[in-house]
DSSP file (Angstrom, degrees, kcal/mol; ACC not computed):
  #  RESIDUE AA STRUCTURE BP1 BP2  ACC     N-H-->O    O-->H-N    N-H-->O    O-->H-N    TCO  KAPPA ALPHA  PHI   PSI    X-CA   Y-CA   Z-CA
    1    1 A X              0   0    0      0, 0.0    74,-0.1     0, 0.0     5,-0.1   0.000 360.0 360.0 360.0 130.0    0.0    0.0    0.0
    2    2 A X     >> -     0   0    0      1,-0.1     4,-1.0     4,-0.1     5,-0.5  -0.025 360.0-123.5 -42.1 150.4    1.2    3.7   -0.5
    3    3 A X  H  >5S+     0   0    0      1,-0.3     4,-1.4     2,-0.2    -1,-0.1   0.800 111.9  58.7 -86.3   1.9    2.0    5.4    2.2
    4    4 A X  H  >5S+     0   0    0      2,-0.2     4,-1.7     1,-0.2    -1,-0.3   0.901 108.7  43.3 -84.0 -36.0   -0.2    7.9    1.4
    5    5 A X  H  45S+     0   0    0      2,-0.2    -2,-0.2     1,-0.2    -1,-0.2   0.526 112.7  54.8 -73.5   8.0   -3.5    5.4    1.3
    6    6 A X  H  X5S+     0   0    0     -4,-1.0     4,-2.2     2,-0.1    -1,-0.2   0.707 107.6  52.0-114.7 -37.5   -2.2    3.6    4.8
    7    7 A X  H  X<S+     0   0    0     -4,-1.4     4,-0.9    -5,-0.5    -2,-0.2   0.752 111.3  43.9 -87.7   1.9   -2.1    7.3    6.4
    8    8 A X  H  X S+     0   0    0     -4,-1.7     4,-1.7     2,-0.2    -1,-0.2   0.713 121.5  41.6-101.3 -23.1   -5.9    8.1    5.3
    9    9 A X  H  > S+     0   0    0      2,-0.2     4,-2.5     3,-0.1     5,-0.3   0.995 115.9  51.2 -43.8 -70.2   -6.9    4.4    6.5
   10   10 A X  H  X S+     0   0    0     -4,-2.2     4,-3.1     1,-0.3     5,-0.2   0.743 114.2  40.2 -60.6 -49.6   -4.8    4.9    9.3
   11   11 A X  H  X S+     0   0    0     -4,-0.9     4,-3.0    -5,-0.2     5,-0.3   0.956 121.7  43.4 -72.7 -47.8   -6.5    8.2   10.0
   12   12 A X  H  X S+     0   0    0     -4,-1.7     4,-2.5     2,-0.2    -2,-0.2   0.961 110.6  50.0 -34.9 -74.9  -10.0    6.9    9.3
   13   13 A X  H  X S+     0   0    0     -4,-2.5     4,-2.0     1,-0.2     5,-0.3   0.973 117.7  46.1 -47.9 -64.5   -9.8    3.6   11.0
   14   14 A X  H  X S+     0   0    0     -4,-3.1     4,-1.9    -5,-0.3     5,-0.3   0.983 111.9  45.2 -66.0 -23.3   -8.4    5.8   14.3
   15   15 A X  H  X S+     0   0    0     -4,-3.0     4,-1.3     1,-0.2     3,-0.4   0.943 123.5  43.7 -75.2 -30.0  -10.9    8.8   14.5
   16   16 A X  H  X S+     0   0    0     -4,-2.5     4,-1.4    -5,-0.3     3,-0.3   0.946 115.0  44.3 -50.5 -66.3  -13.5    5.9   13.9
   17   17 A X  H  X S+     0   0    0     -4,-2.0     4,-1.7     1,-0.2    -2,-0.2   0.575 110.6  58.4 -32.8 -40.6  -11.9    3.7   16.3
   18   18 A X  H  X S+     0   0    0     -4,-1.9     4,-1.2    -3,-0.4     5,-0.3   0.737 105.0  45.2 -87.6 -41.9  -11.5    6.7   19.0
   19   19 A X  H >X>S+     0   0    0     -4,-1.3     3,-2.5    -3,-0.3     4,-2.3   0.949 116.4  55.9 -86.5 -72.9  -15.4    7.8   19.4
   20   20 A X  H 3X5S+     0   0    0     -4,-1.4     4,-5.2     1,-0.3     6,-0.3   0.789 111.2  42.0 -37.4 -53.0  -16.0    3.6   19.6
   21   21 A X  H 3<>S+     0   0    0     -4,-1.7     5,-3.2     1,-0.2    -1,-0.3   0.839 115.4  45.2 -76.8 -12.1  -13.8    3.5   22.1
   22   22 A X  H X<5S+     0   0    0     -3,-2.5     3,-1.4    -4,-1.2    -1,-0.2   0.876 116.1  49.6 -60.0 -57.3  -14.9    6.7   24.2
   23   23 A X  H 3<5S+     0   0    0     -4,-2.3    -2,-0.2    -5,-0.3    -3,-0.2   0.909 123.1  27.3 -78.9 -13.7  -18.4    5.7   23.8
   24   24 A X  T 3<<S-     0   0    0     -4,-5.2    -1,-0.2    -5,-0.5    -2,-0.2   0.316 105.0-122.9-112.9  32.3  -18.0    1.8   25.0
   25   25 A X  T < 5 +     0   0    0     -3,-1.4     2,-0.6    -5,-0.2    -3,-0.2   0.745  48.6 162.6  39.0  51.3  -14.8    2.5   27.4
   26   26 A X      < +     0   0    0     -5,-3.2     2,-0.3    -6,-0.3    -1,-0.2  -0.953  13.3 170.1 -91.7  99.9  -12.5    0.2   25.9
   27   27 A X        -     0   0    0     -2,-0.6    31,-0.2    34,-0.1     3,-0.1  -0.763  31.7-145.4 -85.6 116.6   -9.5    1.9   27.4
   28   28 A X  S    S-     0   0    0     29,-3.3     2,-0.3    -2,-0.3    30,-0.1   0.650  87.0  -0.7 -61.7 -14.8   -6.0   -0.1   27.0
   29   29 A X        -     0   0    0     25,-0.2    28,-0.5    26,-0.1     2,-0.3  -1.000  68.5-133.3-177.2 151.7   -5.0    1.1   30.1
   30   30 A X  E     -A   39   0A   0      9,-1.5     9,-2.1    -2,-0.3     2,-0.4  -0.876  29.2-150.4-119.0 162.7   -6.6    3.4   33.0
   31   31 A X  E     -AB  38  53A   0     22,-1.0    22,-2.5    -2,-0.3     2,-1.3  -0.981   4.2-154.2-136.2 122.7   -3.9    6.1   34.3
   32   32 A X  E >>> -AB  37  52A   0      5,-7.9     4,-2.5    -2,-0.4     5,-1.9  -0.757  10.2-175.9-107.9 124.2   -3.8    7.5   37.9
   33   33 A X  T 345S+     0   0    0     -2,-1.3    -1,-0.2    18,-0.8    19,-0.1   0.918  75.1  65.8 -77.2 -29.1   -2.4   10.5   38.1
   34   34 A X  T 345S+     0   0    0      1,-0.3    -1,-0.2    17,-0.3    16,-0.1   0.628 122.4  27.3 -75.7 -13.0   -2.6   10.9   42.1
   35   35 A X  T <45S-     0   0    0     -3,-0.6    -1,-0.3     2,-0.2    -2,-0.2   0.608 104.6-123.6-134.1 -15.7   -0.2    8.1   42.0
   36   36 A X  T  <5 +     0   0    0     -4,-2.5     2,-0.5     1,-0.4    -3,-0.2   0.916  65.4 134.9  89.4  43.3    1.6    8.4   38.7
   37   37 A X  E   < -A   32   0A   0     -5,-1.9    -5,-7.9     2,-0.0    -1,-0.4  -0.999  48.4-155.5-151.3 138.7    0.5    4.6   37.6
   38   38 A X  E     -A   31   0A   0     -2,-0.5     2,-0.6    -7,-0.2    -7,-0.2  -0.861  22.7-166.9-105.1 130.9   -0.9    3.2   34.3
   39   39 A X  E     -A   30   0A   0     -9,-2.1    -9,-1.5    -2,-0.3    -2,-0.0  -0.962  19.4-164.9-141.2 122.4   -2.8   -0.2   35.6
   40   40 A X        +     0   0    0     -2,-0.6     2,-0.1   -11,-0.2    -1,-0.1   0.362  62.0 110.2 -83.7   7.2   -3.8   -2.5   32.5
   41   41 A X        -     0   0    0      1,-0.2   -11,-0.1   -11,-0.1     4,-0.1  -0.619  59.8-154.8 -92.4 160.0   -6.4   -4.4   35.5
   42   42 A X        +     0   0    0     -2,-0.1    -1,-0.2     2,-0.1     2,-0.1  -0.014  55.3 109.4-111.4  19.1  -10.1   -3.5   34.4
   43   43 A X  S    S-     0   0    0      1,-0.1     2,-1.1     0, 0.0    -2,-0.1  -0.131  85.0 -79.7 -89.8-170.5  -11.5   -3.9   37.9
   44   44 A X        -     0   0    0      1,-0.1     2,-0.5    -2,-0.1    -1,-0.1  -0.352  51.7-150.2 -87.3 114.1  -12.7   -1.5   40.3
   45   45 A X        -     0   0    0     -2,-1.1     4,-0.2    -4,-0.1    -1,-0.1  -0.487  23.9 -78.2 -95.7 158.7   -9.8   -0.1   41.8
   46   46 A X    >   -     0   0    0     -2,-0.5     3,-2.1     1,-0.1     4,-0.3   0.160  39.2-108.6 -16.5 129.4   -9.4    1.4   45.6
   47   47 A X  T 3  S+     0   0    0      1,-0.3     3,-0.5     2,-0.2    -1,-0.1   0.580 111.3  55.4 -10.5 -35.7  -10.5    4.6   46.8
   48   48 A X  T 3  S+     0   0    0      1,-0.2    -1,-0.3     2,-0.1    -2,-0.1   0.338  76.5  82.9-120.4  38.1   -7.6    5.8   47.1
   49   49 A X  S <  S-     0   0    0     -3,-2.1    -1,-0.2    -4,-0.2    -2,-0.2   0.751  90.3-139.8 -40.0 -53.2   -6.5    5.4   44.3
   50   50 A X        -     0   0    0     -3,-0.5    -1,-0.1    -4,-0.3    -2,-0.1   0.054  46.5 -37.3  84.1 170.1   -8.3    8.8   43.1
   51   51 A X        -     0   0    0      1,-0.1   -18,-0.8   -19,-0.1   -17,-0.3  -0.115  65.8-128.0 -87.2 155.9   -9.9    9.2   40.0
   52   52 A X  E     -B   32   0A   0    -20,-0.1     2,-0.3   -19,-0.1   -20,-0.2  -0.650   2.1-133.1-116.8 150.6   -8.6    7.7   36.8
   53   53 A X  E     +B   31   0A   0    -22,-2.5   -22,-1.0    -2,-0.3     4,-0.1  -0.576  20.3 174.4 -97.5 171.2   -7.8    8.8   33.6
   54   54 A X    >>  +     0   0    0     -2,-0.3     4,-1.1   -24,-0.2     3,-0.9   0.488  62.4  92.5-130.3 -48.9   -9.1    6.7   30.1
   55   55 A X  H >> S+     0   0    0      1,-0.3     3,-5.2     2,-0.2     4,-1.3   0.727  91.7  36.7 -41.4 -81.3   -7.9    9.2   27.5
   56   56 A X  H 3> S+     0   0    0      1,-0.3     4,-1.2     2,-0.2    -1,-0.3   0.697 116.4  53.7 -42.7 -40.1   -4.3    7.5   26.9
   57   57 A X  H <4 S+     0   0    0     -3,-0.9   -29,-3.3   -28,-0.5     4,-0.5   0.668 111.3  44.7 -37.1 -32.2   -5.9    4.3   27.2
   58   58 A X  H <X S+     0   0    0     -3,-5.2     4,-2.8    -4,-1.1    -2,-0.2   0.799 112.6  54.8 -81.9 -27.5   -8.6    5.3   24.3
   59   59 A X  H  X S+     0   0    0     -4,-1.3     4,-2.3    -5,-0.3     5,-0.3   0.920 109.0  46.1 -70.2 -36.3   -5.6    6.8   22.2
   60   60 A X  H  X S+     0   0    0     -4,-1.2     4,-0.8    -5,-0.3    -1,-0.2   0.712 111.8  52.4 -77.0 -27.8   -3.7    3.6   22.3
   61   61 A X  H >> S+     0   0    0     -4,-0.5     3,-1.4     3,-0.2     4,-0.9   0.981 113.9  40.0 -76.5 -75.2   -6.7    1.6   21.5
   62   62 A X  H 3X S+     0   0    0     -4,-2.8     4,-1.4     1,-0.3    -2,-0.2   0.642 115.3  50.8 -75.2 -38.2   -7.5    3.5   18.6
   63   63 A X  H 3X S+     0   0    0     -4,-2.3     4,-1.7     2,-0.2    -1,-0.3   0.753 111.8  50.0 -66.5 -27.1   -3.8    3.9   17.3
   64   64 A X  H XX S+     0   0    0     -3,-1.4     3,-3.5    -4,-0.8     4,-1.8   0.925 116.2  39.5 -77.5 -72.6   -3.2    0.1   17.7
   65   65 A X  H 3< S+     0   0    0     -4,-0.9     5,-0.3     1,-0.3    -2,-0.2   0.741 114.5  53.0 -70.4 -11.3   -6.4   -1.0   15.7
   66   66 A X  H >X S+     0   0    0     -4,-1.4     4,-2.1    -5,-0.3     3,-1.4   0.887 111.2  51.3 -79.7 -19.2   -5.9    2.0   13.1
   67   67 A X  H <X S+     0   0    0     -3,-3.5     4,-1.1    -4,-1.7     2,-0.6   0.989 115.2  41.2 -77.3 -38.0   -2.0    0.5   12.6
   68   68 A X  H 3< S+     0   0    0     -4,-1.8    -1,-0.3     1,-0.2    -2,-0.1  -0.154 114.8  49.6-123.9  51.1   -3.2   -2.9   11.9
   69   69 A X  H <> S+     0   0    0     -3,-1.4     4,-2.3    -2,-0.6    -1,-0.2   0.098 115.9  41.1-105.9 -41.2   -5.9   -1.8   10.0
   70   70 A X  H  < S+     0   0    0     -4,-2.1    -2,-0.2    -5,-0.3    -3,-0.1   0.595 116.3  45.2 -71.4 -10.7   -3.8    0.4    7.7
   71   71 A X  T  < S+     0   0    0     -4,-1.1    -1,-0.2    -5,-0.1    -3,-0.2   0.479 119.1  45.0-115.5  -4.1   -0.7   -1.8    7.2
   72   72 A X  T  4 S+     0   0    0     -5,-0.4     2,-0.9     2,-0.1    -2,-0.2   0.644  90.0 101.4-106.5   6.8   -3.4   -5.3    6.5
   73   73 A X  S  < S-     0   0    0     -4,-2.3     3,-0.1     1,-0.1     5,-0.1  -0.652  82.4-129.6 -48.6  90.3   -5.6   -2.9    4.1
   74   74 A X     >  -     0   0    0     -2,-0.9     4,-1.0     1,-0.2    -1,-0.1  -0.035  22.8-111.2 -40.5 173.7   -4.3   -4.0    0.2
   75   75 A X  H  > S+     0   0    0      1,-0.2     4,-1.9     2,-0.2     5,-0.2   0.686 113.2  53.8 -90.2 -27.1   -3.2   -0.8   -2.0
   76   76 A X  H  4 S+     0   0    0      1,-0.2    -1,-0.2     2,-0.1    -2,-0.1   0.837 106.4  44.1 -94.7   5.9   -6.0   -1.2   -4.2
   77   77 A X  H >4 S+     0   0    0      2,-0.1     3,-4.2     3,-0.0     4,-0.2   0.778 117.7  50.7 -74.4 -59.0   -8.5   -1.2   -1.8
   78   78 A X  H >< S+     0   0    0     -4,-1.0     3,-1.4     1,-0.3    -2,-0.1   0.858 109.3  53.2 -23.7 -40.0   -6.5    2.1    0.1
   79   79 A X  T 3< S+     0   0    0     -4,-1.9    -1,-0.3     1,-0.3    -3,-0.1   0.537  96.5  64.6-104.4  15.0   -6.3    3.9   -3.0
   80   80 A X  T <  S+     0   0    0     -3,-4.2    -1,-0.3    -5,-0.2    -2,-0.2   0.515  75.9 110.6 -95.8  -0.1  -10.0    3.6   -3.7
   81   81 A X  S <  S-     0   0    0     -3,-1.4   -72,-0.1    -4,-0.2     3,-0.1  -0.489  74.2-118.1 -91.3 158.5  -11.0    5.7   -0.8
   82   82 A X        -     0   0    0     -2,-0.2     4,-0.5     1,-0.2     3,-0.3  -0.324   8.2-137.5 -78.1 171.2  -12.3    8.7   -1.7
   83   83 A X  S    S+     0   0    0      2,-0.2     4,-0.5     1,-0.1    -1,-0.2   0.740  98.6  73.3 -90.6 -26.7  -10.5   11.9   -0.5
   84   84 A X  S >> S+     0   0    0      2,-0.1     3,-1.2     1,-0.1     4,-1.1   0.874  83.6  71.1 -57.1 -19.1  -13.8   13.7    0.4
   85   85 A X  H >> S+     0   0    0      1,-0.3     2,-3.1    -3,-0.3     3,-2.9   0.928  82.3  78.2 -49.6 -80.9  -13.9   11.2    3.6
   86   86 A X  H 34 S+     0   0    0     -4,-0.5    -1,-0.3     1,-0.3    -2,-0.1   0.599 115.2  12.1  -1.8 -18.7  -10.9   13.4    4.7
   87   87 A X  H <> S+     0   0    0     -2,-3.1     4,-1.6    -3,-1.2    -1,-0.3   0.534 121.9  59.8-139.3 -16.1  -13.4   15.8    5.6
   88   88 A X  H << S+     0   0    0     -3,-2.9    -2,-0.2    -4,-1.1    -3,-0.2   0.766 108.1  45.3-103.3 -21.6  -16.6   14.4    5.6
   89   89 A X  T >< S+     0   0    0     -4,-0.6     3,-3.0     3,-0.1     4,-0.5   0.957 115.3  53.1 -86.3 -91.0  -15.8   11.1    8.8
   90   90 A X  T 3> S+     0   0    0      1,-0.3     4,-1.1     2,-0.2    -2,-0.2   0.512 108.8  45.3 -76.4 -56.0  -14.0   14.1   10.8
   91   91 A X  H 3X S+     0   0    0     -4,-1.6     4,-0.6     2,-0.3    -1,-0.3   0.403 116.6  51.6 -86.9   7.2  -17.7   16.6   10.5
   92   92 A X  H X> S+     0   0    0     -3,-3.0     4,-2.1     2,-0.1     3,-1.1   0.760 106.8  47.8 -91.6 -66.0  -19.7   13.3   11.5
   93   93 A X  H 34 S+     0   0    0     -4,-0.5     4,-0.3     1,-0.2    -2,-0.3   0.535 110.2  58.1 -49.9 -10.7  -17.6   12.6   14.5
   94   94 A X  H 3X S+     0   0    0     -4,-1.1     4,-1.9    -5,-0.3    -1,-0.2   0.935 109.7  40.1 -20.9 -81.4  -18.1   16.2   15.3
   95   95 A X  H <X S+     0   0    0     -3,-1.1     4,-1.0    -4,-0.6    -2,-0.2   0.586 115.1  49.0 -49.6 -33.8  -21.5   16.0   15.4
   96   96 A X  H  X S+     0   0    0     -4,-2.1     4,-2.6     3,-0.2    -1,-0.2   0.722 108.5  59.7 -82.3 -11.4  -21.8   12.5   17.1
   97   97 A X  H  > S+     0   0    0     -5,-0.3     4,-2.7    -4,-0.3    -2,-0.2   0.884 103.4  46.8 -80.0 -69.0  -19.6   13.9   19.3
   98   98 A X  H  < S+     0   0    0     -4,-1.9    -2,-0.1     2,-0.2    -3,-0.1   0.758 107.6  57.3 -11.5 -68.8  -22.0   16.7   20.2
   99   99 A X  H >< S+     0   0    0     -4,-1.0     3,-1.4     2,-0.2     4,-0.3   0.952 111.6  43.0 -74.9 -65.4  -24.9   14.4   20.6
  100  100 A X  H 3< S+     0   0    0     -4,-2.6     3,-0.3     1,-0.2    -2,-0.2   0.815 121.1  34.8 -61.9 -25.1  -23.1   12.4   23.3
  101  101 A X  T >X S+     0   0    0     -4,-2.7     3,-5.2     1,-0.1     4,-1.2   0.255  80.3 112.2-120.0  -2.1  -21.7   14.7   25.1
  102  102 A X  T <4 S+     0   0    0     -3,-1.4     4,-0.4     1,-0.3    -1,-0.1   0.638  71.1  73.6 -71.6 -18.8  -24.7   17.2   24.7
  103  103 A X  T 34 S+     0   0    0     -3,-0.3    -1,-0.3    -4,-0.3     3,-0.1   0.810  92.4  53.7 -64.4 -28.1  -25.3   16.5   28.7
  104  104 A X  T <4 S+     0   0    0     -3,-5.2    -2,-0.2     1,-0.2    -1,-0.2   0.940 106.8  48.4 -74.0 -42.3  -22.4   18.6   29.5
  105  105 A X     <        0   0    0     -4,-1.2    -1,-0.2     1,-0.3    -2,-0.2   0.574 360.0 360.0 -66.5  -0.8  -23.6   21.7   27.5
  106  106 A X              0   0    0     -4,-0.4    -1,-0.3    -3,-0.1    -2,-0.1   0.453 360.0 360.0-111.7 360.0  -27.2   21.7   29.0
């Protein structure tokens, strides 16, 4: 595949990948800051622990399944995607984005 059609997979496949994983918490990894530990266990951890963080856990999920979507994509499938998805995935997740989150803004 070109490397230009594995980085617009690659980018597809994560921004796709990244609202999935926000919105069903599949997190690689939880991170506590109050104690400066990334803990891969997905059980309920201590109280004093203190509250945990997801985001780097959602970026790592989404960056692992966008590489090894983007390097087992053939090139002629890659180089069929259109370039208007470049713009057109990004202003959905926007919007879906919106919609979940729409609880903070009210």
């Amino acid at each position: 595949m070109s490397k230009q059609s594995a980085f617009t997979v690659f980018a597809l496949v994560g921004a796709i990948t990244y609202m999935l994983a926000v919105t069903f918490n599949w997190p690689a990894f939880a991170y506590y800051p109050l104690l400066n530990h990334f803990d891969l266990d997905r059980a309920l951890p201590p109280k004093t622990n203190g509250p945990s963080m997801l985001y780097y856990g959602w970026i790592v999920t989404a960056a692992a399944v966008a590489l090894v979507l983007a390097l087992a994509v053939p090139r002629a499938i890659g180089n069929k995607v259109p370039a208007a998805l470049g713009w057109i995935v990004p202003l959905a997740l926007i919007v879906y984005t919106l919609m979940y989150d729409r609880h903070w803004f009210l």
